[in-house]
C-alpha positions in Angstrom: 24.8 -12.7 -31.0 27.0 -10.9 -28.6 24.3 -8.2 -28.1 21.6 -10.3 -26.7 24.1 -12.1 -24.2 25.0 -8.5 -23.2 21.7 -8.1 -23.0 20.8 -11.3 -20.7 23.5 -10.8 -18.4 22.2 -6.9 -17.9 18.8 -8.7 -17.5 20.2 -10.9 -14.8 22.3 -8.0 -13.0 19.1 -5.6 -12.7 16.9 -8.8 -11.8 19.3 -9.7 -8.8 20.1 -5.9 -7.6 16.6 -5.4 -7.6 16.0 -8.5 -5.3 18.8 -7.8 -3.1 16.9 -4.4 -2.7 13.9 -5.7 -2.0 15.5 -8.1 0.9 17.1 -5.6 2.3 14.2 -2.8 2.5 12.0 -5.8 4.0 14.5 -6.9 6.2 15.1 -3.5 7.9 11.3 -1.8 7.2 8.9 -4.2 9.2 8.8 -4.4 13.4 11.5 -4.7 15.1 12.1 -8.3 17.2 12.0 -9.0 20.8 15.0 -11.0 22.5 12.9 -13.8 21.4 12.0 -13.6 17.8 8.8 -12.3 18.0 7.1 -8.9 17.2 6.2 -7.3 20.3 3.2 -6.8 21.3 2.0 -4.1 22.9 -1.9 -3.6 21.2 -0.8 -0.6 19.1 -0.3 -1.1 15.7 3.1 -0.4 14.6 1.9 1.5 11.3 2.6 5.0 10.5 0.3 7.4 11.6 -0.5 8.8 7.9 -1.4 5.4 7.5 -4.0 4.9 10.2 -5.5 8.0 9.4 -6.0 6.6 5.7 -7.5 3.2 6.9 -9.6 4.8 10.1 -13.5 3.9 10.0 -15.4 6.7 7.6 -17.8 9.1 9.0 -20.8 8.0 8.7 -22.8 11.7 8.5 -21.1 12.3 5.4 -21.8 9.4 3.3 -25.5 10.0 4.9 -25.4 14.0 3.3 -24.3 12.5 0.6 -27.3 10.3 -0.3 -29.6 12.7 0.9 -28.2 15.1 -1.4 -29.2 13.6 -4.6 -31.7 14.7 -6.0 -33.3 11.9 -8.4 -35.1 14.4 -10.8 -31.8 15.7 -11.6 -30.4 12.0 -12.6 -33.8 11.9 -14.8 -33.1 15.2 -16.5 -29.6 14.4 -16.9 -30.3 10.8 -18.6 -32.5 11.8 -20.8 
């Protein structure tokens, strides 16, 4: 009986570190405030570079070389 209390309480510990973490890392990752409250906004998006790069618009030549690179005959011979 005394293991599974141990065992809850450790649950309970890890459970409320892990939340206090999580506060924390929110409360000091996202924008910084203006004097009033608010996120400032300047048009630029606050994200990491690495980030933008990731999300940015795809070239669309590429998917285009793509499609025009397969060759159906081969998708034929393959599925058969």
């Amino acid at each position: 009986m005394a293991n599974k209390t141990q065992v809850g309480i450790a649950a309970v510990v890890v459970l409320a570190v892990g939340l206090g973490i999580g506060i924390l890392l929110g409360h000091y990752v996202t924008a910084p405030a203006t004097a009033g409250g608010e996120a400032p906004s300047t048009g630029e998006s606050t994200a990491p570079k690495s980030y933008q790069d990731a999300v940015k618009e795809p070239d669309s030549g590429i998917a285009q070389r793509v499609i025009n690179g397969i060759d159906p005959e081969k998708i034929r011979d393959n599925l058969q």
